[in-house]
N, C-alpha and C positions, 0 to 999 in steps of 0.2 A: 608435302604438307598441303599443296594447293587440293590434293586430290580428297584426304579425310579433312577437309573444310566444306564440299562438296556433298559427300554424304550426311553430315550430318543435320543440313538446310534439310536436305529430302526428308532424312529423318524427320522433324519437326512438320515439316508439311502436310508427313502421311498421319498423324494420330489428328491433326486438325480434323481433316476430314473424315474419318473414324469419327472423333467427337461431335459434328454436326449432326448427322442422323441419331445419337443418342440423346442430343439434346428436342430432338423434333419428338422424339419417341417418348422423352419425361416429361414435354407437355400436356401429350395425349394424356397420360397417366391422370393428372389433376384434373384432368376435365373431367373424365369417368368420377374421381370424387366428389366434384363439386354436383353433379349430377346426384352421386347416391345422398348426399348429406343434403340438399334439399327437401326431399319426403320426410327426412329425421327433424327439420326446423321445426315444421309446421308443427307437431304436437306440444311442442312448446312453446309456440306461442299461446295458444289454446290453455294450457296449462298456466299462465301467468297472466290472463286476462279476468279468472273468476277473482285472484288475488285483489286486483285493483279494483274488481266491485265492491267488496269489505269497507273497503277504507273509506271512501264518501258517505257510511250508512251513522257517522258521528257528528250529531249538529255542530254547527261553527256557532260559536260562539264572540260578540263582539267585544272589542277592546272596553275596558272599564275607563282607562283615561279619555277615550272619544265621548264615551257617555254621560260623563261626570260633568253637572250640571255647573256654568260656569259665570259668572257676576259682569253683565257689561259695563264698561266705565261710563260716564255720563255721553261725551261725546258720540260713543259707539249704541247708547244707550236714542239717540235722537234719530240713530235708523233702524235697528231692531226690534227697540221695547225695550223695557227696564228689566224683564223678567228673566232669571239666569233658565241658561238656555247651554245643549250640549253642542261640544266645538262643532259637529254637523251639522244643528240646526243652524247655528250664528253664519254657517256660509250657504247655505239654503236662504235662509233672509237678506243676505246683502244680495246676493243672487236676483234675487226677488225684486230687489230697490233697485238694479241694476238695469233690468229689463224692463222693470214699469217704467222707468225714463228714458230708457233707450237709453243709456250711457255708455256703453261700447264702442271701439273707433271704428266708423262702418269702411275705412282702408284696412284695417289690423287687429281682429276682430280679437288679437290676444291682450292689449292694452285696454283698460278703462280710462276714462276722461271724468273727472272728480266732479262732481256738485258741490255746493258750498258745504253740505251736511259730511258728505267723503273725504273731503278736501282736509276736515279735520284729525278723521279719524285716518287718515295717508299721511300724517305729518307734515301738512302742508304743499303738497308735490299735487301740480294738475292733472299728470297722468301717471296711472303704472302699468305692471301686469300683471295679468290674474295670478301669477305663480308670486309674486312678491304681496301682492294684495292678502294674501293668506297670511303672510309673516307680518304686515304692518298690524292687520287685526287681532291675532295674538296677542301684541303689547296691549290690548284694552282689553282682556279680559281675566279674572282673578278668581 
């Protein structure tokens, strides 16, 4: 018994190394592929770039709710003007009031600091941030 337990290690041993060199030999292989399939990418890229010139040749057109001319409340009316105005221009003009007074916090340049005119149309709060300052002014316009 001890003797065919012996052989059959060896067994196993020998197809290992058998296998080794065939696996060094199936790498080569891929390489040779990736080699020839290179020259075959390139006209395809080429081929799918006149595509993407097409598609930007369609004006953009802008959002009809951004445009849409919108009624300031009186508050919000004492920084902008009274005159309905589209939600881009109403932040171009606070924009405006913002930096003619310098009202930015010159630590944290994302927060504004209210004036008494802001203060109202901010709900009362002396500071915010520009990202909520967007949503406060919303509520005053109809």
């Amino acid at each position: 018994m001890a003797t065919a337990k012996k052989p059959v290690v060896a067994a196993k041993k020998a197809p290992a190394k058998k296998a080794a060199p065939a696996k060094t030999a199936a790498a080569a292989k891929p390489a040779v592929k990736k080699a020839a399939a290179k020259p075959a990418a390139k006209p395809a890229v080429k081929k799918a770039a006149p595509a993407k010139a097409a598609k930007p040749a369609t004006p953009r057109k802008p959002n009809a709710a951004f445009m849409k001319a919108m009624t300031p409340s009186a508050v919000l009316a004492a920084v902008i003007g009274a005159t309905p105005l589209p939600r881009t221009e109403v932040t171009k003009k606070i924009w405006e009031y913002i930096k003619k007074l310098d009202l930015q916090d010159p630590a944290n340049r994302r927060m504004i600091n209210a004036d008494e005119k802001l203060k109202a149309v901010f709900g009362g709060k002396k500071q915010v941030s520009m990202f909520e300052m967007t949503k406060l002014v919303s509520d005053h316009l109809k």
